[in-house]
C-alpha positions in Angstrom: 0.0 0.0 0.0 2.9 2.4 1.5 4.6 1.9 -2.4 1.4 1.8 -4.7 0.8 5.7 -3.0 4.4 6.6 -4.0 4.1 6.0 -7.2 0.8 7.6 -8.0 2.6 10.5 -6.2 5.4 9.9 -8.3 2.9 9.4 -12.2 0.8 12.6 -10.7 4.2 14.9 -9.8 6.1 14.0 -13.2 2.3 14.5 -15.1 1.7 18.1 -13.5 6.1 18.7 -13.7 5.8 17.4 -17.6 3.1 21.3 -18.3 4.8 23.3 -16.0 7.9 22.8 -18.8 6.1 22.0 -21.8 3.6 25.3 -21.3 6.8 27.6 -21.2 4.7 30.1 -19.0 8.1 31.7 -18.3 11.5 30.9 -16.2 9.7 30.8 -12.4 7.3 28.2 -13.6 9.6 26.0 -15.6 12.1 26.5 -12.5 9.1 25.5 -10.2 8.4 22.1 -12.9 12.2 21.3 -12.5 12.0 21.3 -8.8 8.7 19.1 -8.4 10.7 17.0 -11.5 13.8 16.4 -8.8 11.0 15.6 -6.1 9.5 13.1 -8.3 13.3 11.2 -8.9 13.6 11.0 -5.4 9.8 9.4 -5.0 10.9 7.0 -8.1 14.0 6.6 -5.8 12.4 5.1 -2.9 10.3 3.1 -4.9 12.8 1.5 -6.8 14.5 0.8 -3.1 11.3 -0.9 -1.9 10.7 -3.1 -5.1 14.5 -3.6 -4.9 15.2 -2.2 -8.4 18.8 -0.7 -9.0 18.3 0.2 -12.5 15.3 2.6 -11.4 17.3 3.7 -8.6 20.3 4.9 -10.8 18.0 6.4 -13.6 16.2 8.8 -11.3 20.1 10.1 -9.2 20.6 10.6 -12.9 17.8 12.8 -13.7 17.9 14.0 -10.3 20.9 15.6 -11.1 20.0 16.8 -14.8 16.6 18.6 -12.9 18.5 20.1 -10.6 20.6 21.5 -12.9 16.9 23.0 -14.3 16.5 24.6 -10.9 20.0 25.8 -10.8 19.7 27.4 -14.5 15.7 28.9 -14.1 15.6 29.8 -10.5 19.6 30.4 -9.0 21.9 31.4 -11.5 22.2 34.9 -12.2 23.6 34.9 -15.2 21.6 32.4 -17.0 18.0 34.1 -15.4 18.8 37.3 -17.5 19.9 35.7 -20.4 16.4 33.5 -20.0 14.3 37.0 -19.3 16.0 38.7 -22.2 15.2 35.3 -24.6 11.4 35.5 -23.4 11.4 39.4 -24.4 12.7 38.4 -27.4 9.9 35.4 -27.8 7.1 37.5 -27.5 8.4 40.1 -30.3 9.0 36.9 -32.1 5.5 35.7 -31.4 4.1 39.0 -32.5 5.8 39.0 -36.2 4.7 35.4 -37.0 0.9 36.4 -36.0 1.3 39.8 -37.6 3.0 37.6 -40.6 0.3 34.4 -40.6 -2.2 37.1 -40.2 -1.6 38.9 -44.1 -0.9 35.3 -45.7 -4.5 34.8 -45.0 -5.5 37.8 -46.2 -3.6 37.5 -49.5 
């Protein structure tokens, strides 16, 4: 019982984690998907300890690691914040063009 409500913890944390990065509603958001994505490895952690499963043990320290390397780049490091807030100024001029631009292909 303890390890089947682990891993719906686990399949529900790495569902919701999965939008917060996919949506790309901005750095804090993607930083906050990263950090539920490095609580999930350590959920899939314990369950591969109770089902007595190395491999899913060492995959998770593994993307442990890469996730909080996420956190470290969206939320903590200074440099690579600005460059991300500058990119996602960027985007949204970007995004404006292409509408702008899909916008008169339709009309002619």
């Amino acid at each position: 019982m303890q390890l089947e409500i682990i891993e719906w913890m686990a399949a529900i944390g790495a569902m919701a984690a999965a939008v917060l990065i996919a949506a790309d509603w901005g750095r804090h958001r993607t930083g906050t998907g990263f950090i539920l994505f490095a609580i999930v490895s350590v959920l899939w952690m314990v369950a591969g300890y109770l089902n007595d499963s190395p491999a899913m043990i060492v995959q998770n320290a593994i993307l442990l690691a890469i996730n909080m390397y996420g956190v470290w780049r969206h939320l903590i490091s200074p440099r690579e914040k600005r460059v991300i807030d500058r990119l996602n100024e960027v985007a949204e001029q970007a995004k404006r063009d292409v509408e702008e631009e899909l916008s008169e292909e339709k009309q002619g």
